[in-house]
C-alpha positions in Angstrom: -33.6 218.6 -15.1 -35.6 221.1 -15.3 -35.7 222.8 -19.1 -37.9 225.5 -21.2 -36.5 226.7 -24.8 -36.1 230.1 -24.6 -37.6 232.2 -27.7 -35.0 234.3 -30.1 -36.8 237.4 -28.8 -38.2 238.9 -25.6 -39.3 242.3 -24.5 -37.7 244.0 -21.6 -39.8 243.9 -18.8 -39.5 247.7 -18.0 -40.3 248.8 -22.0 -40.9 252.6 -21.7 -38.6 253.5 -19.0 -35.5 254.9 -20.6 -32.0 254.6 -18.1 -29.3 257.3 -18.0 -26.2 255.8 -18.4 -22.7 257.7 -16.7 -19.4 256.3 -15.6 -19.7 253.8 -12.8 -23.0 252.4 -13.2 -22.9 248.2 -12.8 -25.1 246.2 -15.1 -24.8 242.6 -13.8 -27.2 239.4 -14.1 -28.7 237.0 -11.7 -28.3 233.2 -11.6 -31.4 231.9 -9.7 -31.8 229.0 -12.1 -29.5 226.2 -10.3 -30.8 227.3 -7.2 -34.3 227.3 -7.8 -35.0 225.1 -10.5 -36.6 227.3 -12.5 -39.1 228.5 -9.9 -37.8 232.4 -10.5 -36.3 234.3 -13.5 -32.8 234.7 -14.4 -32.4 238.8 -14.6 -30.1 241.8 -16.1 -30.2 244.1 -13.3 -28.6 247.9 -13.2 -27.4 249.7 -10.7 -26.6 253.8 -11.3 -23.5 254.8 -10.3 -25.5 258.1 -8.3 -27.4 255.2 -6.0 -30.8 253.7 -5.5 -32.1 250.1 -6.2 -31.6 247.7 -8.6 -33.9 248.0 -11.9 -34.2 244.9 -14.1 -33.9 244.9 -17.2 -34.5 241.9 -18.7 -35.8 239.0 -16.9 -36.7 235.2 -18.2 -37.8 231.9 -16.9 -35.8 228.7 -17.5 -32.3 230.6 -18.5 -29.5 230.4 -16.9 -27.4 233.8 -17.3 -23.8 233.9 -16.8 -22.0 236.7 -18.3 -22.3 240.1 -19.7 -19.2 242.3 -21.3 -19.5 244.6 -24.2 -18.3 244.0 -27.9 -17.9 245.9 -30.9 -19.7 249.6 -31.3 -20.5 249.0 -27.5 -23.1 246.7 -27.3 -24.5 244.6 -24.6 -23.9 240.8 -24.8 -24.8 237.9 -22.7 -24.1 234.3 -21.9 -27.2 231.9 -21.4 -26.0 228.4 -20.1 -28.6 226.0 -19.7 -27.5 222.8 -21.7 -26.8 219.4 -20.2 -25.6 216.4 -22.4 -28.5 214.4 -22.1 -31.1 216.9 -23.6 -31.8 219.2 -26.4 -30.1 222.3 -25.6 -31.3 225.7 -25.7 -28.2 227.7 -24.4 -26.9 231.1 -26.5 -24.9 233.6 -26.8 -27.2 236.4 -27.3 -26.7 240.6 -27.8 -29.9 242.6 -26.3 -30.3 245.4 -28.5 -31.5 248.5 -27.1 -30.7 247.4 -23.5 -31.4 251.0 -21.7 -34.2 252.2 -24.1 -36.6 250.5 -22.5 -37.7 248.9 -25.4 -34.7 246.4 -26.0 -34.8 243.3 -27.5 -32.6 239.7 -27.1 -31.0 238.6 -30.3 -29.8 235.1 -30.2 -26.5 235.0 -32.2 -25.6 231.2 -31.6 -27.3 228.5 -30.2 -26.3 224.8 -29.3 -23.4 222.6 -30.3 -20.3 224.8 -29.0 -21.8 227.4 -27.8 -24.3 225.0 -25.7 -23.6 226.0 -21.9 -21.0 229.2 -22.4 -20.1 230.2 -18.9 -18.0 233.4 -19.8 -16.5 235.5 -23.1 -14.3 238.1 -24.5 -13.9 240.0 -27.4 -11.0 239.2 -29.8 -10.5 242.1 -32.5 -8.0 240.8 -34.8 -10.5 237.9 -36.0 -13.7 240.0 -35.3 -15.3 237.3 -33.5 -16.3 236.5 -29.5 -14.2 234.1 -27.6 -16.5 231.7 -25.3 -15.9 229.2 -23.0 -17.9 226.1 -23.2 -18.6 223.9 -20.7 -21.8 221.8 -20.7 -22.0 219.5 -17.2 -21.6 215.8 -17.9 -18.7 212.8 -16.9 -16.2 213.8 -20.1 -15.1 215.1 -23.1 -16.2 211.7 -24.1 -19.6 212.8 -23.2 -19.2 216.4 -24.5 -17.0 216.8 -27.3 -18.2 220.6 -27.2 -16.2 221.1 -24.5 -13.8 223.8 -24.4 -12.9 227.5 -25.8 -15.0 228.5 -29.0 -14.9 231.3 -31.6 -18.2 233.2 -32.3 -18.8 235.4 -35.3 -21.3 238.4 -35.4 -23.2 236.3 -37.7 -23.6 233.1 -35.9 -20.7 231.0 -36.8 -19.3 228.9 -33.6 -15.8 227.1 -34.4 -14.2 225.0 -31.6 -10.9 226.5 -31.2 -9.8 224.4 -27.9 -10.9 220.8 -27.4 -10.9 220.4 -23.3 -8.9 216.3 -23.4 -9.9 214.0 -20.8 -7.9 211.0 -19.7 -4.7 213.2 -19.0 -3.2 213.2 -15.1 -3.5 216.8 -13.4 -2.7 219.3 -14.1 -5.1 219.7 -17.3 -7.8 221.8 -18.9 -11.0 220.3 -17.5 -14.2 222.3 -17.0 -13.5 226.2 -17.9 -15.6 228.7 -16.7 -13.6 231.9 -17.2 -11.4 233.6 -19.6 -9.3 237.1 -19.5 -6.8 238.6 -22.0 -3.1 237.9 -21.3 -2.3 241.5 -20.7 1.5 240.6 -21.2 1.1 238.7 -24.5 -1.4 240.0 -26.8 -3.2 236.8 -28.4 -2.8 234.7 -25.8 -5.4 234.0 -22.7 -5.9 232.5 -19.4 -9.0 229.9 -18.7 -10.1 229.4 -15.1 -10.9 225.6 -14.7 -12.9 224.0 -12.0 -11.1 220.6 -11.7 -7.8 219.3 -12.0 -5.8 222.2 -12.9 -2.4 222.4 -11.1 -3.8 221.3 -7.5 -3.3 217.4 -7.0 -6.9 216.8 -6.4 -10.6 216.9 -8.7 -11.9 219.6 -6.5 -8.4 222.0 -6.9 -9.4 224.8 -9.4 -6.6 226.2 -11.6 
């Protein structure tokens, strides 16, 4: 598996070019990391909503990006999923401060453990703190006991909140990789998983 620790800080690779930011413009990021190996960068891209290419923003070898949504006093923040059971891991959950300066900055609030391979997040007011899905590849929550939905702090504290079970026939919570407010029932949430959700077979998302 191909692996690099990623520092606590990086520069954006367009410092000195500030972005006008209006109503329809689509920040997104760019997975090339399970498809290349790390042979290209993982990106934050934006697109203006008035037209023309895509800038990048922020761009890093050996990440894996896979979410962006906004938070509290409408900041930027990021997923960064590159853990696997068998190694050290060096996945975050990160903020980048500054993001259409042009001189931003990527501050790591957690790192490892729960919030080792985070796939996808959202905000949860009441408890001021991020809601993330964890799910680091392996054969189990036997393997990875981090498995499941965590709660992130501002300050860096990660608490598994939802223990993904293994062993139990479908349908079941086995590898989430979304999450979205119950717009019906405030408090409550619904989790995409990748395997045996309420189809009768491993490859039936639910």
């Amino acid at each position: 598996m191909n692996r690099s620790m990623i520092g606590a800080a990086a520069i954006l690779s367009l410092s000195g070019v500030a972005f006008a930011q209006s109503a329809g413009d689509i920040l997104f990021v760019s997975n090339n990391f399970s498809r290349t190996q790390g042979a290209q960068p993982d990106t934050i891209g934006f697109i203006p909503s008035a037209g023309g290419a895509a800038t990048t923003l922020l761009s890093e070898m050996g990440t894996r990006y896979r979410h962006v949504n906004t938070g509290p006093g409408g900041g930027y923040f990021f997923t960064d999923a590159t853990a696997f059971p068998s190694t050290p891991t060096s996945g975050a959950f990160f903020e980048v401060n500054g993001l259409f300066s042009g001189f931003g900055t990527r501050n790591d609030i957690a790192t490892g453990g729960f919030v080792n391979s985070p796939t996808d997040f959202t905000y949860h007011s009441p408890s001021a703190s991020f809601l993330l899905v964890n799910n680091p590849s392996g054969t189990g929550v036997v393997d990875n006991p981090e498995d499941g939905v965590s709660s992130v702090t501002l300050g860096g504290s990660a608490t598994q909140i939802f223990q993904e079970i293994g062993g139990e026939a479908p349908p079941r919570y086995d590898a989430g990789v979304d999450i979205v407010p119950d717009p019906a029932r405030p408090g409550s949430y619904y989790v995409l998983t990748l395997n045996d959700g309420v189809g009768p077979g491993d490859s039936d998302g639910a």
